[in-house]
C-alpha positions as CSV (number, residue, x, y, z in Angstrom):
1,X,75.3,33.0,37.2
2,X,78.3,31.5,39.2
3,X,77.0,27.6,38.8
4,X,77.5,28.2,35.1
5,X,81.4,28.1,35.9
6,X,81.8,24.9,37.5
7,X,83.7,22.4,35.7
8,X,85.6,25.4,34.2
9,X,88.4,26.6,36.1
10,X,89.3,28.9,39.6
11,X,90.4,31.9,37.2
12,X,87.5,32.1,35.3
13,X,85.0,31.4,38.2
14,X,87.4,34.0,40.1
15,X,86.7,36.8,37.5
16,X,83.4,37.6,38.8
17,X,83.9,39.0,42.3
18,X,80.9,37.8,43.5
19,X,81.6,34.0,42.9
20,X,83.7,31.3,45.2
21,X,85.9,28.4,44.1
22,X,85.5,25.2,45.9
23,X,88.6,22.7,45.0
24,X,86.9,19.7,46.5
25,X,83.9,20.0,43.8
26,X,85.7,21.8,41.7
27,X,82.2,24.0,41.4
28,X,81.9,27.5,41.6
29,X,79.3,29.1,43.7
30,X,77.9,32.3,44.6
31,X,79.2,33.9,47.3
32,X,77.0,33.6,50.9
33,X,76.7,37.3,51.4
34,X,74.4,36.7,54.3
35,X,77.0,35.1,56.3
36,X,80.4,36.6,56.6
37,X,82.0,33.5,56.1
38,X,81.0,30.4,54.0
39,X,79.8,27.6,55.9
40,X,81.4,24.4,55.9
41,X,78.4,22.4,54.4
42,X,79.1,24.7,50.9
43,X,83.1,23.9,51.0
44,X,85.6,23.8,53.8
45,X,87.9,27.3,54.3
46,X,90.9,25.1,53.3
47,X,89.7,24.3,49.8
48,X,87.3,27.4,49.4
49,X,89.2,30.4,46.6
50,X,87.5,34.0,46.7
51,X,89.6,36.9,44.6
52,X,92.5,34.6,44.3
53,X,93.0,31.3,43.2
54,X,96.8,30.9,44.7
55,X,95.4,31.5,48.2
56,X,92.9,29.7,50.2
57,X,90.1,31.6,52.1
58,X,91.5,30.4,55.5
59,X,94.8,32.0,54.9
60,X,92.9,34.8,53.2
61,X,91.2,35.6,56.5
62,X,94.8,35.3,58.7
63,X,96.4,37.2,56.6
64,X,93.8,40.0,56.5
65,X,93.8,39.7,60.5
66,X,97.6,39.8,60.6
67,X,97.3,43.3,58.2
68,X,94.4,44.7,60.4
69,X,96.6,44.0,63.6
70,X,99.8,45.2,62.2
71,X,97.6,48.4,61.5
72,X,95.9,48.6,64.7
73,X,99.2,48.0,66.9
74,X,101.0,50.8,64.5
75,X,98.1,53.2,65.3
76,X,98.4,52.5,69.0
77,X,102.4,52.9,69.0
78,X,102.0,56.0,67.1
79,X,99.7,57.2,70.0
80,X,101.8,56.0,72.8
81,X,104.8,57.7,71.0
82,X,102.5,61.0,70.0
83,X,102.0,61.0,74.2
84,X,105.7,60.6,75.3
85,X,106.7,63.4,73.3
86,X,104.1,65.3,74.2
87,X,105.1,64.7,77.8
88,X,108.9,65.6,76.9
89,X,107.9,68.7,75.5
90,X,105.9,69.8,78.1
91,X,108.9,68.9,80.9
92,X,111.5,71.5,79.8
93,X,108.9,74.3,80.3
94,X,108.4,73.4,83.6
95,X,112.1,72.9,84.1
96,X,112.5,76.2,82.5
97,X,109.6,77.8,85.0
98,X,111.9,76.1,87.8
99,X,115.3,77.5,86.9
100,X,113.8,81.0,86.4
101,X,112.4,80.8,89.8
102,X,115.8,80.0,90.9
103,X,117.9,82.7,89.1
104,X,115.2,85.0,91.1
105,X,115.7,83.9,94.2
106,X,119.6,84.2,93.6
107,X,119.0,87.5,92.0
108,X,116.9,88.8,95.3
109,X,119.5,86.7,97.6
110,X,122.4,88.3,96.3
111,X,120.9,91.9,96.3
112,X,120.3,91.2,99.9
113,X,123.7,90.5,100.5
114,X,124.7,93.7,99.1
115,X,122.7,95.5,101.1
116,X,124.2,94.4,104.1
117,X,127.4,94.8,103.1
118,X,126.7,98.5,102.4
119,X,125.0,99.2,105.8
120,X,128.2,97.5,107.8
121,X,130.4,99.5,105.6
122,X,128.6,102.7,106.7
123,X,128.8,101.7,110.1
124,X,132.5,100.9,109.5
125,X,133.0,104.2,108.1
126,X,130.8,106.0,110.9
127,X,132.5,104.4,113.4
128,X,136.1,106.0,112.0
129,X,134.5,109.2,110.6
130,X,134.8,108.3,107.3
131,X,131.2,108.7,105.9
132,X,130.4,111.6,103.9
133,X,127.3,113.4,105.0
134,X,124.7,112.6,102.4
135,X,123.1,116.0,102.2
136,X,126.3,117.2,100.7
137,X,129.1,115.1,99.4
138,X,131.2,117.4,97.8
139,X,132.3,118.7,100.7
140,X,135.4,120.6,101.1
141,X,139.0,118.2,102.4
142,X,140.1,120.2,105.2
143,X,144.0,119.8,106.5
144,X,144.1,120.1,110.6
């Protein structure tokens, strides 16, 4: 069905999807569906038309590889960058893990420090007679 366009011209060979343009020849030719692309004894890339006549196959098949690895590289950016922030998201936990083990230890530190300021006070106060017996500290002031 494609031969009966040669001699015509590329649009009207072009219209059926299934047809190719050769320029050389100017003959129109069914597509080689058993080979991915046509051979060079049917027409060479340069001169070969399929979908559109204003492009040649050859920059028909870079320009669908430069598409397919624009996509790819996209895709693998967008995983990289899916990963890092990932990554960054998971950091302030930990660093908010960290800091809360910190402010315990400070916590625990500084009760500790209290402590022993309370038992060398009491000895302070023992030592001068100043601590209040604990079983009853309302006990009476007595004047001597």
């Amino acid at each position: 069905a494609c031969s009966e366009f040669s001699q015509t011209s590329c649009e009207e060979c072009l219209k059926n999807v299934s047809c190719l343009w050769c320029y050389t020849s100017n003959t129109c030719m069914d597509y080689p569906v058993r080979s991915i692309f046509p051979s060079s004894s049917l027409c060479s890339l340069s001169n070969a038309r399929w979908g559109v006549c204003w492009m040649n196959f050859e920059a028909l098949i870079i320009a669908m590889a430069v598409v397919a690895g624009i996509i790819l590289l996209s895709i693998a950016v967008c995983c990289c960058y899916c990963c890092y922030c990932r990554g960054r998201s998971r950091r302030p936990d930990e660093e908010e893990e960290q800091l809360a083990r910190k402010r315990e230890e400070r916590r625990l530190q500084s009760l500790q420090r209290k402590h022993e300021r309370k038992v060398k006070q009491d000895e302070i106060r023992k030592k001068y007679g100043l601590l209040q017996d604990s079983d009853n500290p309302y006990s009476r002031f007595e004047n001597d």
